[in-house]
NUKENU-823901 format. One record per residue: chain; x negated, y, z negated of N, C-alpha, C in turn; residue in one letter; residue number from 1. Coordinates in steps of 0.1 Angstrom, whole numbers, plus 5000, padded with zeros to 4 digits. Example, Ala and Ser with C-alpha at 12.3 -4.5 7.8 and 13.67 -1.06 7.14 Angstrom:
BEGIN
{A; {4868; 4943; 4922}; {4877; 4955; 4922}; {4868; 4967; 4922}; A; 1}
{A; {4872; 4978; 4929}; {4863; 4989; 4929}; {4871; 5000; 4921}; S; 2}
//
This chain:
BEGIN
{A; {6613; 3247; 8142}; {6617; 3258; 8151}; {6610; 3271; 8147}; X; 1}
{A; {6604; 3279; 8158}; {6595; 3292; 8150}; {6606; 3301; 8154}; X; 2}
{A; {6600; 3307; 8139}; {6613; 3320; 8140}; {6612; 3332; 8149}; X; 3}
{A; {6623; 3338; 8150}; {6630; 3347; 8163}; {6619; 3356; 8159}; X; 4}
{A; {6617; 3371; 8172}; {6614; 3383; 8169}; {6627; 3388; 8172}; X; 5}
{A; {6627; 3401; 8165}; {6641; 3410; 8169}; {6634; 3423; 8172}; X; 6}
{A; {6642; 3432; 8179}; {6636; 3444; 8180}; {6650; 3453; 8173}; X; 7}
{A; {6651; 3458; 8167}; {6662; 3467; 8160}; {6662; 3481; 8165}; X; 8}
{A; {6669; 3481; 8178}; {6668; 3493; 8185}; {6671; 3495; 8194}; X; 9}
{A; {6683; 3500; 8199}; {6688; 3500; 8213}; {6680; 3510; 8221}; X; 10}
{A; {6672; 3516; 8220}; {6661; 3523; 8230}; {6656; 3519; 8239}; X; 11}
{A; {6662; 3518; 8257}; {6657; 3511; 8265}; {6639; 3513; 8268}; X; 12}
{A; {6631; 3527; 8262}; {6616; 3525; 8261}; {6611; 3516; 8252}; X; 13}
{A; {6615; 3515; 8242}; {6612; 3507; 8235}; {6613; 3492; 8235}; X; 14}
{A; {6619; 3489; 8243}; {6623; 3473; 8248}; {6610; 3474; 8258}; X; 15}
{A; {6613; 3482; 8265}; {6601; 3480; 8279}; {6584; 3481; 8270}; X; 16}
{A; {6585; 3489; 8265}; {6571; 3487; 8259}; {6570; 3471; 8250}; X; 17}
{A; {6580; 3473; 8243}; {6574; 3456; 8238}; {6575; 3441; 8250}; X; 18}
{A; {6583; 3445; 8258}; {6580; 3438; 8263}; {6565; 3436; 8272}; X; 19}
{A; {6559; 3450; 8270}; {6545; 3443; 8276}; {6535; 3439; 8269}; X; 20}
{A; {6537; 3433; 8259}; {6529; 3424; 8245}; {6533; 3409; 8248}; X; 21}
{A; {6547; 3407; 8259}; {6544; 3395; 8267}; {6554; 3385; 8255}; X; 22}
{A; {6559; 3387; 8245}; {6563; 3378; 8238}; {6578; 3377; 8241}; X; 23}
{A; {6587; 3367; 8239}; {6600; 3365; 8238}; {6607; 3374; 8228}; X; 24}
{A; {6620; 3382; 8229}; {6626; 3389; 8217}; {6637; 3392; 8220}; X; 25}
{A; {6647; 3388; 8211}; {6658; 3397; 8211}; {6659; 3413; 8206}; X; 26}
{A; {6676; 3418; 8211}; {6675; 3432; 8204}; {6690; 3430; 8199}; X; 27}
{A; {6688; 3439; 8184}; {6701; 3437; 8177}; {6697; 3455; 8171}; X; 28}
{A; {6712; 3465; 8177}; {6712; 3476; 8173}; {6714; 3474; 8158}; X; 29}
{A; {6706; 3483; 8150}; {6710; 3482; 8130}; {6718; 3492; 8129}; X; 30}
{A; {6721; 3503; 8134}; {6735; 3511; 8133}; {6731; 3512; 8117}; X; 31}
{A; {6720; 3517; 8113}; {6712; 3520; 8102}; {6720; 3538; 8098}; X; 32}
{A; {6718; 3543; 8082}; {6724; 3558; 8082}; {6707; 3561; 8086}; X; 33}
{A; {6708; 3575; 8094}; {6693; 3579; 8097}; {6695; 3593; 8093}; X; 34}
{A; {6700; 3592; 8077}; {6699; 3607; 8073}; {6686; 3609; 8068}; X; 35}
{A; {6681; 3621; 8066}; {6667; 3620; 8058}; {6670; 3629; 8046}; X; 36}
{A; {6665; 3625; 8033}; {6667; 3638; 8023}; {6656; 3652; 8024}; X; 37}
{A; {6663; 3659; 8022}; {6653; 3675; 8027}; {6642; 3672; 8017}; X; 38}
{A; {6634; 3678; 8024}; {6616; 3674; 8017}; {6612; 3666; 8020}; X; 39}
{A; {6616; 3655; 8029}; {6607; 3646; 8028}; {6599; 3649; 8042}; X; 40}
{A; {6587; 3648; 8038}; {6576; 3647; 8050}; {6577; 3642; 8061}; X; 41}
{A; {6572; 3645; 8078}; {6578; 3635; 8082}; {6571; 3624; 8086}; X; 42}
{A; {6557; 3620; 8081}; {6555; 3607; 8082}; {6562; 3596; 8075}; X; 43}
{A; {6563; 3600; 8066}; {6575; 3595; 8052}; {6589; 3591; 8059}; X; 44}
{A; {6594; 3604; 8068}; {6609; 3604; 8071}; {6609; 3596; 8084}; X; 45}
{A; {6598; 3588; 8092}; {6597; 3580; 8104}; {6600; 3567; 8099}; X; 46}
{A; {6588; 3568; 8084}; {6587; 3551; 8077}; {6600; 3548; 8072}; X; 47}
{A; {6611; 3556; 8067}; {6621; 3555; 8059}; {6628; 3551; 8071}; X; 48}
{A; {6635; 3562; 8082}; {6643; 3554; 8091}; {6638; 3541; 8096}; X; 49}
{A; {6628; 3541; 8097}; {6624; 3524; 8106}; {6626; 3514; 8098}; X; 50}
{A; {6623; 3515; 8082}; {6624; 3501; 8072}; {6639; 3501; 8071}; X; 51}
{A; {6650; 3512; 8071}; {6660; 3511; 8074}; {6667; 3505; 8082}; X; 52}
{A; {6664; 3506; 8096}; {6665; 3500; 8107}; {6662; 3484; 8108}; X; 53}
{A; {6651; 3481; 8103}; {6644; 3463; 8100}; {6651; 3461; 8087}; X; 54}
{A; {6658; 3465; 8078}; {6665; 3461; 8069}; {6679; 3455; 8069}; X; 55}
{A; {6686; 3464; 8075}; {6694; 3459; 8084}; {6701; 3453; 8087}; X; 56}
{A; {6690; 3453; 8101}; {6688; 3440; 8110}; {6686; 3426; 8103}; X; 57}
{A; {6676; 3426; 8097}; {6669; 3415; 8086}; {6681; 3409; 8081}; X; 58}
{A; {6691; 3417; 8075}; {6700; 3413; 8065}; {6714; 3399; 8076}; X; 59}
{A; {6710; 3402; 8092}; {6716; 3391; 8100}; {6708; 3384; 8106}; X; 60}
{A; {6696; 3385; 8104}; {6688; 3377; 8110}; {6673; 3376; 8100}; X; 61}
{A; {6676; 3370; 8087}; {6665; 3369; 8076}; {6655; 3359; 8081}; X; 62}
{A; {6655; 3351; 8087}; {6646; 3341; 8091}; {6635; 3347; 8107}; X; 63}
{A; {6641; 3359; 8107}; {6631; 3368; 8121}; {6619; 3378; 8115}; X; 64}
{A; {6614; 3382; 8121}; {6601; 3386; 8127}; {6613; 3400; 8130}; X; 65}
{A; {6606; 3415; 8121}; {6619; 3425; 8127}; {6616; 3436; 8127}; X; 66}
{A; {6612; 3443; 8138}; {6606; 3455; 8145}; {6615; 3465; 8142}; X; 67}
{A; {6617; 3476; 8135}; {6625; 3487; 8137}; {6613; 3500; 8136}; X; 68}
{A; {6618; 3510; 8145}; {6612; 3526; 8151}; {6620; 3534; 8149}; X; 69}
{A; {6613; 3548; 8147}; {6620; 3557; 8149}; {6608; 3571; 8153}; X; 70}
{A; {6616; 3583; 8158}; {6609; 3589; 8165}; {6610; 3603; 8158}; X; 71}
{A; {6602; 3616; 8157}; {6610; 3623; 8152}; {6600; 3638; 8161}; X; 72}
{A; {6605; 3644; 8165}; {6594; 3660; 8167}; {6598; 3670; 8159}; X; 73}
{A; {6584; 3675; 8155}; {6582; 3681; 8146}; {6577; 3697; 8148}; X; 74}
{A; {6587; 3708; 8148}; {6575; 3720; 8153}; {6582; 3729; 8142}; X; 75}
{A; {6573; 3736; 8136}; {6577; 3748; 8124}; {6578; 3742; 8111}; X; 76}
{A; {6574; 3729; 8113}; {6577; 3729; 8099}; {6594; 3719; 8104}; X; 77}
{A; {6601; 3721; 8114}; {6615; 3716; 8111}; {6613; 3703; 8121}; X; 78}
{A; {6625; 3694; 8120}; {6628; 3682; 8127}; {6636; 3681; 8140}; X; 79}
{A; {6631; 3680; 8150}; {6641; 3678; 8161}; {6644; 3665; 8165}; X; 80}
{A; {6655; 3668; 8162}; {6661; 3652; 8162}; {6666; 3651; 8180}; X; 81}
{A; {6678; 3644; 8181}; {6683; 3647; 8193}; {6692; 3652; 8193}; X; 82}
{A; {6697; 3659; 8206}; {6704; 3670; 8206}; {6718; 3668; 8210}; X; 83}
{A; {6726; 3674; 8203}; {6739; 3672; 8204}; {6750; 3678; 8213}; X; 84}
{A; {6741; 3691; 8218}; {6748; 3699; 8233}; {6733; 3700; 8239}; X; 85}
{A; {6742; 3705; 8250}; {6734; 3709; 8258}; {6725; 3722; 8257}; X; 86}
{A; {6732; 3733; 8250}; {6728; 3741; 8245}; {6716; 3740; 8233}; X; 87}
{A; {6722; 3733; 8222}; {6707; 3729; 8215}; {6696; 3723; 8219}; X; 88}
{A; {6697; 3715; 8230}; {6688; 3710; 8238}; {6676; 3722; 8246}; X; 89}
{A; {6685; 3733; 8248}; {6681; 3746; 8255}; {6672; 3749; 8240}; X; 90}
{A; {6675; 3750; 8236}; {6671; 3761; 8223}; {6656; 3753; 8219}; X; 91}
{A; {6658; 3737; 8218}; {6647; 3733; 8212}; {6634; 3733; 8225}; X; 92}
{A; {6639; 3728; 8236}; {6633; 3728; 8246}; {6624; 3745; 8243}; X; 93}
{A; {6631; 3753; 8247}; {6627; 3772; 8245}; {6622; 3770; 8230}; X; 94}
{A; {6620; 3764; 8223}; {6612; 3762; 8208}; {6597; 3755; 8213}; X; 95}
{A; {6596; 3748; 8215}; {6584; 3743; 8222}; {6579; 3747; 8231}; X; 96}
{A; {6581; 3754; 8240}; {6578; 3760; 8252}; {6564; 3769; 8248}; X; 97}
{A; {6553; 3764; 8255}; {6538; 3774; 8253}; {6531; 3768; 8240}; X; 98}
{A; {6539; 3760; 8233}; {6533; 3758; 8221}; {6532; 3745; 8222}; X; 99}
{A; {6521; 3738; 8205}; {6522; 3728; 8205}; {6525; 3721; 8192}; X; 100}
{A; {6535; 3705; 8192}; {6539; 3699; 8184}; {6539; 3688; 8185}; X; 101}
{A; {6542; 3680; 8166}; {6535; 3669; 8167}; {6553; 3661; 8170}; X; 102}
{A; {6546; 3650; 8176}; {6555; 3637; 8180}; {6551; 3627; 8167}; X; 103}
{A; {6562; 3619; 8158}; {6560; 3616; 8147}; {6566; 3599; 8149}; X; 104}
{A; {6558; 3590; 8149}; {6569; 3571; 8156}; {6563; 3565; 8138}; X; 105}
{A; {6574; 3561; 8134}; {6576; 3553; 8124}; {6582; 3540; 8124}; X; 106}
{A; {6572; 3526; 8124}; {6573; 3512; 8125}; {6573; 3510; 8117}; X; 107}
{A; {6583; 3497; 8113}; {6586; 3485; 8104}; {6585; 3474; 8105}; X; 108}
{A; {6578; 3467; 8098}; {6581; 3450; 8101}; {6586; 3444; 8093}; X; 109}
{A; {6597; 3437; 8091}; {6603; 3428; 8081}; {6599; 3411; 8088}; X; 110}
{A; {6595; 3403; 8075}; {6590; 3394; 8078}; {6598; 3381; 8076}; X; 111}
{A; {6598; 3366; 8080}; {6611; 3362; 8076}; {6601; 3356; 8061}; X; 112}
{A; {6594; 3358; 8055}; {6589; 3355; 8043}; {6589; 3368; 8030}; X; 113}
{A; {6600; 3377; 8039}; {6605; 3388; 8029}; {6598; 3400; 8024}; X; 114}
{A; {6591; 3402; 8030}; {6578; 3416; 8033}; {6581; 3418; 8039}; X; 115}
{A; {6583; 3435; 8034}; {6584; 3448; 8043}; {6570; 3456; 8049}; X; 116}
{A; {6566; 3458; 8057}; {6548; 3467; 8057}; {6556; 3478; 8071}; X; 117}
{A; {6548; 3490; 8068}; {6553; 3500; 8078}; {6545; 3512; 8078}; X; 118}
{A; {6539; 3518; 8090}; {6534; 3532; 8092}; {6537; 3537; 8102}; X; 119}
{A; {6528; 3549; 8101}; {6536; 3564; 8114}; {6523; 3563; 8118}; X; 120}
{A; {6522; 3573; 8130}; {6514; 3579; 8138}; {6517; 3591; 8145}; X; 121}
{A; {6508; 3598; 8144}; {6514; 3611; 8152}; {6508; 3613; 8161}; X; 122}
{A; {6512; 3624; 8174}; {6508; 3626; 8185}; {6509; 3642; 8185}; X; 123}
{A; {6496; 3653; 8187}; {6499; 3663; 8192}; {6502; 3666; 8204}; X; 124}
{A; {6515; 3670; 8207}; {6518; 3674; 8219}; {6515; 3693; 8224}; X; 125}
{A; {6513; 3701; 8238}; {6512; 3708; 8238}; {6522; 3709; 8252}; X; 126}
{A; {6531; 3720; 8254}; {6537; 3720; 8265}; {6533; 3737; 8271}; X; 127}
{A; {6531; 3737; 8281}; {6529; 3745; 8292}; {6542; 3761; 8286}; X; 128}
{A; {6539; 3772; 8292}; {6548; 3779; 8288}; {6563; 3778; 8304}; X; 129}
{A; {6575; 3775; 8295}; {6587; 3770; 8306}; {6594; 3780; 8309}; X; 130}
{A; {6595; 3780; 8321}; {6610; 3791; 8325}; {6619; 3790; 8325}; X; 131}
{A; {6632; 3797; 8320}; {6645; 3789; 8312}; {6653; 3784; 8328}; X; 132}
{A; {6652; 3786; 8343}; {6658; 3778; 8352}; {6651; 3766; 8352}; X; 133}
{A; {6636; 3760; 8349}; {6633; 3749; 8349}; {6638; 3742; 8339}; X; 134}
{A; {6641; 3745; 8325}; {6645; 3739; 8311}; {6658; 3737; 8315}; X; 135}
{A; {6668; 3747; 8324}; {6683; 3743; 8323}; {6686; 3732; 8337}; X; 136}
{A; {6675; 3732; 8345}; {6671; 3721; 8360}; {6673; 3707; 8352}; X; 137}
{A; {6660; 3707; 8339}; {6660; 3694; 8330}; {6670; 3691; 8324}; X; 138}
{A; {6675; 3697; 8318}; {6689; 3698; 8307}; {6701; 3690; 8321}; X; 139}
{A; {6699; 3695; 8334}; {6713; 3696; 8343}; {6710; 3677; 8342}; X; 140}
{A; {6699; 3672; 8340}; {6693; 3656; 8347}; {6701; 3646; 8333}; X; 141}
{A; {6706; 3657; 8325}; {6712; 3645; 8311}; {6699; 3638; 8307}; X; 142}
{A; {6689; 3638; 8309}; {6674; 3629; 8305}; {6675; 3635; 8289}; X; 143}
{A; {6674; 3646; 8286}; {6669; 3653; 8274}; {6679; 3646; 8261}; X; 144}
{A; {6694; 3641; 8270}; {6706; 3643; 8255}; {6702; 3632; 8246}; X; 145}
{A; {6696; 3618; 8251}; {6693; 3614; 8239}; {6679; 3609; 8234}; X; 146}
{A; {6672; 3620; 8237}; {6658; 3620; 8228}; {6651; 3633; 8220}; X; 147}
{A; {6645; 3626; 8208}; {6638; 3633; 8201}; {6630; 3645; 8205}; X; 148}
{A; {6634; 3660; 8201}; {6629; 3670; 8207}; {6636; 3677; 8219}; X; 149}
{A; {6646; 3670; 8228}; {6652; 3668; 8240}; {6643; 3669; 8250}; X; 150}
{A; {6635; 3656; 8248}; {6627; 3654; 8261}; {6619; 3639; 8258}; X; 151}
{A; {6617; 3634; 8268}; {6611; 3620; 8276}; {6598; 3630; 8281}; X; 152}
{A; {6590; 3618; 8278}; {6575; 3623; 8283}; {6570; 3618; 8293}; X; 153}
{A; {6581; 3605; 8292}; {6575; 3596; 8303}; {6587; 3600; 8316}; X; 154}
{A; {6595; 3607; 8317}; {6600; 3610; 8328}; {6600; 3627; 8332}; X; 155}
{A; {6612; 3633; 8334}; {6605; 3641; 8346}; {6600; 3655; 8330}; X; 156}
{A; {6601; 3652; 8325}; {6591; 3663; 8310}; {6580; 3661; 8309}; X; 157}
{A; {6572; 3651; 8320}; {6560; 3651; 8318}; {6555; 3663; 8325}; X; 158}
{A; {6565; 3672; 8333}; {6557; 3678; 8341}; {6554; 3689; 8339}; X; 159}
{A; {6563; 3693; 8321}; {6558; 3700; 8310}; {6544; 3698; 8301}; X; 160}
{A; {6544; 3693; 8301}; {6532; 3683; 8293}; {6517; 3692; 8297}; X; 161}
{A; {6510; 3698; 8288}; {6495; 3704; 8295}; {6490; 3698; 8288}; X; 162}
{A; {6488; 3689; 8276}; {6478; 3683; 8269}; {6480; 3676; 8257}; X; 163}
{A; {6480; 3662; 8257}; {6482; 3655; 8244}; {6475; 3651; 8234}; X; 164}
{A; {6472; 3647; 8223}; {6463; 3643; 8214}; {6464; 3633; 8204}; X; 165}
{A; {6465; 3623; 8211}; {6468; 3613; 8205}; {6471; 3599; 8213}; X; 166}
{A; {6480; 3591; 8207}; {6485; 3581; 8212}; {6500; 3579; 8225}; X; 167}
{A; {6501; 3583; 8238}; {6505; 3585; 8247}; {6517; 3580; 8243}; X; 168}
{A; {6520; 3566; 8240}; {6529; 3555; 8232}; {6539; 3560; 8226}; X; 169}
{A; {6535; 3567; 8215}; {6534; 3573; 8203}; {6547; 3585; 8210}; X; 170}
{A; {6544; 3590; 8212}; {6554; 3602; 8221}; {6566; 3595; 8226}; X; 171}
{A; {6564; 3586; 8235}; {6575; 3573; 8242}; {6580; 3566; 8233}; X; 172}
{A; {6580; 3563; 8218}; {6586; 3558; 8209}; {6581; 3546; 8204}; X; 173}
{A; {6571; 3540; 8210}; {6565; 3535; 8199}; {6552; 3531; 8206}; X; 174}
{A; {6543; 3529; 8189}; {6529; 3526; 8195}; {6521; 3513; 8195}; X; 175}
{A; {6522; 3512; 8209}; {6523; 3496; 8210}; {6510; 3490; 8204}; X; 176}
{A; {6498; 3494; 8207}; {6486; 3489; 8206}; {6484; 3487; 8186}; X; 177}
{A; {6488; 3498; 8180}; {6491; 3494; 8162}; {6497; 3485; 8161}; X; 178}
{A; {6511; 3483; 8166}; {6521; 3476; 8164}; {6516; 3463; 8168}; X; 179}
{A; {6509; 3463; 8177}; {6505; 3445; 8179}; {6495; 3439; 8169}; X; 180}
{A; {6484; 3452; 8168}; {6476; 3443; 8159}; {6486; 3439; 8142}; X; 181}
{A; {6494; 3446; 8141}; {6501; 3446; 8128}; {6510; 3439; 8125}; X; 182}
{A; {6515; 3434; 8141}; {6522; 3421; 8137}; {6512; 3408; 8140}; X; 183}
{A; {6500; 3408; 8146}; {6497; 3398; 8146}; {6490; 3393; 8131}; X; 184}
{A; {6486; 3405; 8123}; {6479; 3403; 8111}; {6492; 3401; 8101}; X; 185}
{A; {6505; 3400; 8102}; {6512; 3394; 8095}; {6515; 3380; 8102}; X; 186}
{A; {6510; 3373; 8114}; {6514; 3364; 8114}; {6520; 3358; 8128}; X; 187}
{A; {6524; 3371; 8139}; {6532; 3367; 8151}; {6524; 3375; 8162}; X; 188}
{A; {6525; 3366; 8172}; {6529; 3350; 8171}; {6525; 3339; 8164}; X; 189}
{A; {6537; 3329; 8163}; {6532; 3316; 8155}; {6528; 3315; 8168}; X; 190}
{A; {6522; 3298; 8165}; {6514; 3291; 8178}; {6521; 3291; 8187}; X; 191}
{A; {6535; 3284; 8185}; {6543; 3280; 8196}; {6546; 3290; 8210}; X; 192}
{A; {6545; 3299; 8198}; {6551; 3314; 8209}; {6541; 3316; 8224}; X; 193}
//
């Protein structure tokens, strides 16, 4: 029997993007802690939550193939995670506004032969300068409450968006085109798949 893939992630972008690599996969949330210790960099602090996340997971499903992501935006130097009012959502939204910052996706793979291998990628983002009725219009849509930065790039935040640098993916939460060659150079798909 070839072993399972899992994707460790309840992020409905992230399901949709793997699913266009065409393969069979389950999803098992890892309810991972996603604290970070202060200092840590945040390519470092993507890889940490995601091997967290495929660790896990791994730990109910050791015989799978196990994808865990994490997302993180980065401007000043600080972390924007996701936002827990609406109001902070305002604030970081009005933090990014005219300027530009990096979008940080940190992948894991746990393997069912007990390797862990994992990297980041970053994306410079640059957003347009916003007027606070358009940011509180976005904010009114609930889109922003649960993503990194408080905002989706692939929905109506694109239309903040003046210019990216990088991997488009990468921003949306994960980067598919790494991620495939990096699981196929550990091994998946078997043939059967």
């Amino acid at each position: 029997m070839p072993p399972r893939f899992v994707l460790a992630s309840r992020s409905p972008r992230r399901r949709q993007l793997l699913e266009l690599a065409g393969w069979p996969f389950d999803v098992q949330e890892s309810h991972a802690d996603e604290t970070i210790p202060p200092g840590t960099p945040p390519d470092e602090a993507v890889q940490l939550l995601a091997r967290r996340k495929a660790e896990a997971v791994r730990k109910t499903a050791p015989r799978a193939y196990v994808l865990g992501a994490d997302t993180l935006v980065v401007c000043d130097g600080r972390f924007l995670g996701k936002p827990r009012t609406a109001e902070e959502a305002f604030h970081m939204l009005r933090q990014l506004s005219g300027r530009t910052h990096d979008v940080w996706t940190g992948v894991a793979i746990a393997t069912p032969g007990g390797d862990m291998v994992s990297f980041a990628e970053k994306t410079a983002v640059t957003f347009w300068e916003l007027e606070d009725e358009d940011i509180a219009a976005y904010i009114a849509t609930g889109e922003p409450m649960d993503k990194a930065g408080a905002y989706g790039i692939q929905g109506r935040a694109a239309l903040f968006v003046k210019r990216i640098e990088g991997d488009y993916l990468t921003v949306v939460g994960l980067p598919l085109s790494r991620t495939v060659r990096e699981l196929r150079r550990l091994g998946w798909p078997p043939p059967e798949v």
